[in-house]
N, C-alpha and C positions, 0 to 999 in steps of 0.2 A: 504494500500500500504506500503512495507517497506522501512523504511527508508535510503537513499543514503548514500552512500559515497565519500569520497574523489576521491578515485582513479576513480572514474565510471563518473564522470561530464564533457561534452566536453563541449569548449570555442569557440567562432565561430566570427571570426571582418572581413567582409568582407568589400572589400576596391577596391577606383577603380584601382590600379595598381599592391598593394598584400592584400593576402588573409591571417590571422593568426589565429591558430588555436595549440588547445591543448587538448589533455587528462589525464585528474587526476589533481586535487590540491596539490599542492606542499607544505610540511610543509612551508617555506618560500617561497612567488611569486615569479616568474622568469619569463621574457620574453617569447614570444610566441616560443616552441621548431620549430612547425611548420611553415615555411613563403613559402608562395605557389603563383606565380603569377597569379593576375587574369585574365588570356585568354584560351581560350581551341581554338584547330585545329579544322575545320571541316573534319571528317572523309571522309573513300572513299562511304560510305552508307549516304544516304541523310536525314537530323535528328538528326546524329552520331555527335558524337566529341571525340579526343584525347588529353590527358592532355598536348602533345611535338609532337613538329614537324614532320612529318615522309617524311624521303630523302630514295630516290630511287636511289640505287648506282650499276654501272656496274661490273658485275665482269667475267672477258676474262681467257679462259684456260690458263694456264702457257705453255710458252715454250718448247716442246719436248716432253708436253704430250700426250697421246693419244686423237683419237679424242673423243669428245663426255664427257672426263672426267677434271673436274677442276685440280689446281693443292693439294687442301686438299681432292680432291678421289668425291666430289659433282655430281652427274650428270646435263650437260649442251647438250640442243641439239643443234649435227652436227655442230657445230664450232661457231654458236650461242652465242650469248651475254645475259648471264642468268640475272634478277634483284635481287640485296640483297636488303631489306628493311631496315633501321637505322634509331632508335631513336637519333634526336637532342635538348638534352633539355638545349640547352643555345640559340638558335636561335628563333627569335620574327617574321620571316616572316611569313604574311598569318595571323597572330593569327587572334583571334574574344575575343572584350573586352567587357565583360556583363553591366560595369556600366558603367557611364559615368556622371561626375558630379556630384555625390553619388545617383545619381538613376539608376534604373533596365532598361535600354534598350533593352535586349535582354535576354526573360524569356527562353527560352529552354538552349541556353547556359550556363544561370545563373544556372542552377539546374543541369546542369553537372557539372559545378565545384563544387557545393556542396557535388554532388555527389564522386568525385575525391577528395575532401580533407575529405570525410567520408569515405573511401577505404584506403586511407594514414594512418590515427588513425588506421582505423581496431579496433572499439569500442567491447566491450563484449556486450550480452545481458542485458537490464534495464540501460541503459545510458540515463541521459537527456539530455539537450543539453542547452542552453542559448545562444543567438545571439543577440550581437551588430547590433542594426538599425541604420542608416543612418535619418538625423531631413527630407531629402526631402522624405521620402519614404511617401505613403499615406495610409488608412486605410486600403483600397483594398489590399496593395503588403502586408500589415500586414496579411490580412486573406488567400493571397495566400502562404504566405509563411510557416504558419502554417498548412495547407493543406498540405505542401508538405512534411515538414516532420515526421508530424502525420502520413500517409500516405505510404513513401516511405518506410521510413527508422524504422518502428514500433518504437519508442520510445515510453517511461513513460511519458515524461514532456517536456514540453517546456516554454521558456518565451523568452522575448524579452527585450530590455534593450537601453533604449536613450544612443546615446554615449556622450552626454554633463553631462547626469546622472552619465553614467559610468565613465569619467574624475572628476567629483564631488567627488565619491567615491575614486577614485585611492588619491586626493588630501586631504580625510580627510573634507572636508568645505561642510556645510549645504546651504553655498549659498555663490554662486561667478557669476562671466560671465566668458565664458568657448568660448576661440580666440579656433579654429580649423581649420589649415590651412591643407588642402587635395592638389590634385593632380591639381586640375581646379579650385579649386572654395574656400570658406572660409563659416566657417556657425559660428555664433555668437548669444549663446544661455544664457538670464539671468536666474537661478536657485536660487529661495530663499525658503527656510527650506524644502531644496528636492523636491519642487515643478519647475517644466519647463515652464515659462512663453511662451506661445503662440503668444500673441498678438506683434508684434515690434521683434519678432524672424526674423535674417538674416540666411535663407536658402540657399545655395548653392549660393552668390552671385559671381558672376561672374569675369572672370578676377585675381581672387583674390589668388591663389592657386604657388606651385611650377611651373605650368606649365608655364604660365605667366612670371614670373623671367627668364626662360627656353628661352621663346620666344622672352625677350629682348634681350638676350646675344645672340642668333641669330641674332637680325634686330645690333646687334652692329657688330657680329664677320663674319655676312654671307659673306660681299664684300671677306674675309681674307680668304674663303675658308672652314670656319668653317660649319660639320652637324650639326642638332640636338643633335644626339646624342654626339657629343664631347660638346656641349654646355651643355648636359644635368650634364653630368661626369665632367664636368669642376664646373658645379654649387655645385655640391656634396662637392666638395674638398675645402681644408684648404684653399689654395689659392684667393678663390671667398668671400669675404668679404663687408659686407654692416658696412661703415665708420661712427661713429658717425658727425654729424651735423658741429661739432666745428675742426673735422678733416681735413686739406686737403687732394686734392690728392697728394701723391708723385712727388715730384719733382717741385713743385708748392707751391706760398703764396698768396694768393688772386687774384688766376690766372694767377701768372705770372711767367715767370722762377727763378729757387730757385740758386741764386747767382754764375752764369758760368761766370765767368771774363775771362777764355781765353776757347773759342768754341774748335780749333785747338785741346788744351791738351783733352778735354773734349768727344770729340770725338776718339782719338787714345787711350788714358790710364784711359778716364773715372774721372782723376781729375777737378774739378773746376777753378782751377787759376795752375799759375804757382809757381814751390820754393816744398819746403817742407812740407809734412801734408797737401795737397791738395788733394790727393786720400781716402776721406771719403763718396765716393757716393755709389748707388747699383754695376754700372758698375767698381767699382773700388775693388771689393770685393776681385775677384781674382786675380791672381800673373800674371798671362800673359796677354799683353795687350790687346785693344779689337779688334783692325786688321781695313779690312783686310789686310791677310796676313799671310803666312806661321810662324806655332808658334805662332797663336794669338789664339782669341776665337773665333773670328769667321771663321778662316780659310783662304784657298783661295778665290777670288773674284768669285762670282757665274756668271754663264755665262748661255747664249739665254734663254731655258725656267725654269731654276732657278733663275734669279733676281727676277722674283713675292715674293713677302715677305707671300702670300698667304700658308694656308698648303696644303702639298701634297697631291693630292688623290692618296694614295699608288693601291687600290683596282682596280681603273682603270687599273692602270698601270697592275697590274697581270695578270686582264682579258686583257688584250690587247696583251699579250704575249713580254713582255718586262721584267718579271721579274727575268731572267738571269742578263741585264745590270743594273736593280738598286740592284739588291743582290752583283754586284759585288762593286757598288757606296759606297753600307752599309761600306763593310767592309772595305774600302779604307778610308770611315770618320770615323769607328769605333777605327781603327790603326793612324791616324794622331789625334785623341786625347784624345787618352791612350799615346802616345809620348809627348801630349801639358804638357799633369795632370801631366807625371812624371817629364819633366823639371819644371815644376809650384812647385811642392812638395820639391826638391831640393834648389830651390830657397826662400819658405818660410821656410825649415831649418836655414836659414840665418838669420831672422828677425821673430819681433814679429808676430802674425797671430792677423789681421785683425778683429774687431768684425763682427759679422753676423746681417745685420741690420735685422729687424721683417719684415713680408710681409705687413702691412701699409706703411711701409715709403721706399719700389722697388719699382723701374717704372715698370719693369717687372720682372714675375716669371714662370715657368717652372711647369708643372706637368702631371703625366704617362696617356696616354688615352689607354684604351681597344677597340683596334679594331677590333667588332666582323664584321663588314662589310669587312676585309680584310680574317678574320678566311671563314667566308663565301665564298671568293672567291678560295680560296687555297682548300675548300670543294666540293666546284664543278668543279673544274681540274679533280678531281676522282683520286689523288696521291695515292698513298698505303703509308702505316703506316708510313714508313721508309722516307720515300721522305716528306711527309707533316711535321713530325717532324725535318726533318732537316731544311726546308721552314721557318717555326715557329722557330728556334732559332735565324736561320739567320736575321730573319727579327726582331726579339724582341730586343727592347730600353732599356727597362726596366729588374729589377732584380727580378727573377721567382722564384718561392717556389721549392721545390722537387716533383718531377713529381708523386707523391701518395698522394700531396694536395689532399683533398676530399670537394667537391662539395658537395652541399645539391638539395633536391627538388625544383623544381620553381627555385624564383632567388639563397635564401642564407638559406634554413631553413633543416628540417630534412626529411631522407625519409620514408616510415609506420611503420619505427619500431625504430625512433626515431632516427635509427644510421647514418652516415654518407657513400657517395658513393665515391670511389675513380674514381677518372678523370687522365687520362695520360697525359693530357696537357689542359693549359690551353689558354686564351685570348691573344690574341701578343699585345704587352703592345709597345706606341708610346710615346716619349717626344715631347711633344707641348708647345711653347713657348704663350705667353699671356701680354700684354701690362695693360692699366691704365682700359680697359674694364670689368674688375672682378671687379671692383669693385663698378660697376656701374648697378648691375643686379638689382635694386629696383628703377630706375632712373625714370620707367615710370608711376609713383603715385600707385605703388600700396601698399605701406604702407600709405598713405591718406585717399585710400578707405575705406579699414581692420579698421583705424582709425573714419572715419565719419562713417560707419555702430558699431562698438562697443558706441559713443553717441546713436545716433538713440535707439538704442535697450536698453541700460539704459534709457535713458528719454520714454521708454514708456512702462515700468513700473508702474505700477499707486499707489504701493505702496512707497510715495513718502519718508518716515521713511529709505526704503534701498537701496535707490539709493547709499547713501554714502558707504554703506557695498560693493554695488556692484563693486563699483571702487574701493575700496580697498581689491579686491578679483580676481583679474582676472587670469586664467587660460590660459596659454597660451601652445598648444600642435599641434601637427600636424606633420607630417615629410617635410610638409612645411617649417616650423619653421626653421627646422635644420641649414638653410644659418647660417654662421657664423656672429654675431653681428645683426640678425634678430629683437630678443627679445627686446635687448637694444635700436631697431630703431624704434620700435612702442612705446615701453616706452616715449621716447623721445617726438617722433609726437605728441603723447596724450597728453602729461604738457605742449606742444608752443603750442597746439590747444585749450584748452578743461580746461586749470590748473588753478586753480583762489587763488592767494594769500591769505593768512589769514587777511595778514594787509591793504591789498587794502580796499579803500573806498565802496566800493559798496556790501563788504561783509556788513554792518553796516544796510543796505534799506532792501535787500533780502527774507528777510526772519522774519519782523519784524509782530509779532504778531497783527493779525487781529483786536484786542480789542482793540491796540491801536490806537489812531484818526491821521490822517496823518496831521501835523500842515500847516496854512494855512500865507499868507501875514501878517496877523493881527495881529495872536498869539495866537486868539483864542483858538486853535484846540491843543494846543502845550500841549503833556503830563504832567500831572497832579504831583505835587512833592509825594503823596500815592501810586507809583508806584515804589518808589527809595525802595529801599533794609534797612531794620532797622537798629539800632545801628548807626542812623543818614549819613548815609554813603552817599556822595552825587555825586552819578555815574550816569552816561549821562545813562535812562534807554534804548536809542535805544541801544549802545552801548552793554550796560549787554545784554538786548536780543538776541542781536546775538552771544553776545561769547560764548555765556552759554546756545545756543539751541544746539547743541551736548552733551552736560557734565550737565545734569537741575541738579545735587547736589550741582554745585560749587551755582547756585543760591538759597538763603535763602528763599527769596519770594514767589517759586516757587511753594513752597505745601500749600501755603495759597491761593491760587488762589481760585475760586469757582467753584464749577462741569463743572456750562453749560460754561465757560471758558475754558475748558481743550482741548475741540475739536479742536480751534483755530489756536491754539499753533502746530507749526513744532518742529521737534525733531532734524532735518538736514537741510542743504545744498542740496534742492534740484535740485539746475540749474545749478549747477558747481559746480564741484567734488572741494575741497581745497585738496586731495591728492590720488594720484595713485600709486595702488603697486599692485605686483604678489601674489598667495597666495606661505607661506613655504614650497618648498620640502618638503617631508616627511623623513625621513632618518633610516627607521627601513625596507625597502626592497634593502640588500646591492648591488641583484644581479641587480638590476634597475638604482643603481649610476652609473653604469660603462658603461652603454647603454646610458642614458639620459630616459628623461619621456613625449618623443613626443608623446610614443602611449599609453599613458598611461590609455585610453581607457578598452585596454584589463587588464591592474592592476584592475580596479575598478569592471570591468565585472567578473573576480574571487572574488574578496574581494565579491561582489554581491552575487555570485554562492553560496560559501560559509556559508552565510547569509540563501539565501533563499532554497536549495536545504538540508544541513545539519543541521543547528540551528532553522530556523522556522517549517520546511516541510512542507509548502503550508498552517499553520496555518492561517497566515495573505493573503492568497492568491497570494504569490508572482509570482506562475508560474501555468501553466494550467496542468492537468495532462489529461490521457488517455481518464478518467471516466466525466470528463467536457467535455472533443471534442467530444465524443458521445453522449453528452447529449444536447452541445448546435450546435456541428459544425463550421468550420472557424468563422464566426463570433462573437464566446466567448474572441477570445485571444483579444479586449478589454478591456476585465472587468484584464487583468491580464498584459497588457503592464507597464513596469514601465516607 
């Protein structure tokens, strides 16, 4: 068989919410060009599926035309209402999601997207392919999955690739434990010298995932009127912050209010007390007071069904056919505070401006929602170009790109030939205000769990020599992860849970060598002074034992021991970690500093590829090729799973 190349190796990480993928290796690694979502439409054929929505839209002769003809010259019958068909590839209605949990629910669908994101590359002939597996898949969807693209898609090669393997790799470390927070769930896999411990492996544990996080800020924001989806976008953003431990919340010192000596001011201008140098709070930030009231921030006093402090549901309102009178509402609030901002501006001409405190220490913050449930509704009006696009400025909050922004495939990635699609508009962007509840999106243990399942899964390990490595190895990845101050909160957990001092007494018992006799009332039993260190040195030998079972050169003794003695003897800490760390970024893939390395799966899966498809070629049997599937059939890619 000849030998690969770079450019010829596809990268496959299917995932339960996107799908990443790529063709050719790239002198230096780069993120996946491809990010494709993983749901496909079920088509109008039964079996079928389409990679996007498909809307069914009206389109009525123009005015003064003749009968029978559109107004672009199309034939429609006899005055007839013809159907146009349109692709919506930003719209999530209806989808079908093939995983769930990082397992295969749903195989026919599952092999249309594969088959859709092998259409997208558009490979050459003698392509291999390598695919990131999921720890829940089982031996079965291994063998079916080889089938499938042995099979479909004539390939040379295939393999398959653990993704706690592949985070091993992308991180450089022959053994760490590898935190993987997904979509629903969390899997927590220990890896020591490239091997993937089985036993005490946390598969898809539950609860554990962004979803979760997702569905707190729900059960906090739903009274408020808050969907999911603004919960979801609200959790993505800088705003949504999980507070270190020793932090409080804003506006609060051990739960109590953060020193208002006069309410009154506190309330109109947002100062704390009265006099001078009282306005250093969030609400005091800006120059006009906080109302109500005409000229303030918050404006005139809201009246019948705007006093809910609740958010709008704008899309209601659309479909309801009311969205004449709040278009006109927009622009009536648009104009009274564009008049606020410039007296505000004017006014801080005068005086020094104000520091910007950080979003830990606001009560509340402000940030853009994308409402595609409103884009939807203004969709199904059946507006024409001109009318929706006007719809869509009027109604946008927020500040929009230039209408030849380009859109990628799926949610944000590339389209089959890598390049990008230009979109005439995009998502109507809402300002949503947001209280002390951002910062509460991990409030319901689920940094505990992530927490007790990473013990669990080190201590059963039975290599009791790397448990210590293994905590001082941990991998933490996932787009999970991504919440802001996420990292540093399971850090945290893990040393008040799990941390055991060096100087603590009970480091001193632990781990005291077997040979030695445990002394008894009498005194009997009490170590022997032949055990103390030469050169007369007269150290407590439990003492030496334990400090010097990590480091056996600082002890002299140590090599004079006898053979059947050695066995004994611990080399760690095996019941409490004395220190937990992350393993080092790596910092020779620059284009991965700028993204972060939550998925860093698929880094490792090329560094992988790499390896095995160019450098060994199947020497070591890293990947199955043609001439073994026909020899042995789905059930060979065993001998060849890494």
């Amino acid at each position: 068989m000849p030998a690969f190349k770079d450019d010829q190796i596809i990268v496959i990480a299917p995932g339960s919410m996107t799908t990443l993928a790529q063709l050719g290796l790239p002198e230096s690694f780069t993120p996946a060009k491809i990010r494709v979502r993983s749901c496909m439409f079920p088509a109008q054929k039964t079996g079928q599926y389409e990679p996007y929505k498909i809307r069914v839209k009206e389109r009525r002769p123009a005015n003064g035309a003749e009968n029978g003809t559109s107004a672009d010259g199309d034939t429609v019958g006899n005055g007839e209402e013809s159907l146009v068909l349109e692709e919506d590839f930003s719209s999530e209605d209806g989808a079908a999601w093939p995983m769930t949990g990082g397992r295969i629910t749903d195989w026919p669908c599952f092999y249309a997207l594969m088959n859709h994101v092998y259409n997208t590359l558009n490979p050459p002939f003698h392509t291999p392919i390598i695919l990131i597996s999921q720890p829940a898949w089982t031996p079965r969807d291994h063998e079916k999955l080889a089938q499938f693209f042995f099979e479909k898609f004539k390939i040379p090669a295939f393999a398959l690739m653990d993704s706690a393997m592949a985070s091993c790799y992308a991180f450089g470390c022959h053994t760490g434990t590898v935190v993987d927070i997904g979509l629903d769930k969390a899997d927590i896999t220990a890896v020591s010298d490239f091997l993937v411990h089985d036993r005490g492996r946390g598969i898809a544990i539950p609860n554990a995932g962004g979803e979760s996080m997702t569905q707190r800020l729900l059960q906090l924001l739903g009274p408020r009127g808050f969907k999911r989806e603004m919960c979801e976008q609200l959790k993505r953003n800088q705003i949504c912050e999980i507070l270190p431990p020793d932090i409080p919340l804003p506006g609060s010192v051990d739960g109590k209010e953060d020193g208002v000596s006069n309410p009154a001011a506190a309330a109109s201008t947002g100062a704390t007390g009265s006099g001078p140098g009282q306005r250093n709070t969030a609400g005091a930030m800006g120059n006009a007071p906080i109302g109500p009231g005409p000229d303030t921030q918050v404006g005139d006093e809201l009246k019948d069904e705007e006093e809910s402090e609740g958010v709008l549901d704008v899309a209601s309102i659309v479909t309801g056919g009311k969205m004449n009178e709040y278009l006109a509402r927009k622009e009536k609030e648009k104009a009274d505070k564009a008049a606020a901002r410039k007296k505000g501006s004017e006014a801080a001409a005068q005086q020094a401006k104000p520091m910007r405190l950080p979003n830990s220490k606001r009560e509340r913050n402000t940030f853009l929602y994308d409402d595609h449930a409103l884009l939807d509704a203004l969709k199904e009006k059946n507006l024409s170009g001109d009318e929706l696009a006007e719809a869509q400025a009027r109604l946008d909050e927020g500040s929009h790109k230039d209408a030849s922004t380009a859109v990628t495939d799926g949610v944000n990635g590339a389209d089959g030939e890598g390049q990008t699609r230009a979109a005439p508009r995009g998502a109507i962007r809402r300002e949503i205000e947001v209280g002390l509840e951002r910062f509460q999106v991990a409030s319901d243990g689920i940094i505990e769990r992530i927490a007790d399942a990473i013990h669990r899964t080190i201590m059963s390990v039975e290599e009791v020599n790397k448990r210590s490595e293994l905590w001082d190895s941990l991998v933490i990845c996932g787009n999970g992860s991504r919440v802001r101050g996420f990292k540093e909160a399971l850090l945290a957990t893990l040393s008040s849970k799990y941390l055991i001092s060096p100087s603590s007494a009970t480091i001193f018992t632990s781990e005291i060598p077997s040979n030695i006799s445990t002394p008894t009332g009498t005194g009997a039993n009490t170590p022997q002074p032949q055990m103390h260190p030469p050169h007369g040195s007269h150290v407590n030998p439990l003492l030496l034992a334990a400090t010097t079972a990590q480091v056996p050169h600082l002890n002299p003794s140590s090599s004079s021991l006898t053979p059947h003695h050695s066995h004994n003897t611990h080399s760690s800490h095996g019941q409490t970690p004395t220190s937990i760390k992350t393993v080092k970024i790596p910092e020779y893939f620059p284009e991965w500093k700028e993204v972060g390395y939550e998925e860093a799966a698929f880094l490792g899966a090329q560094v992988a590829a790499k390896v095995l498809f160019v450098v060994d070629q199947g020497t070591n049997k890293g990947y199955m090729n043609r001439t073994d599937y026909n020899d042995s059939g789905p059930t060979g890619i065993h001998d060849y799973t890494l």
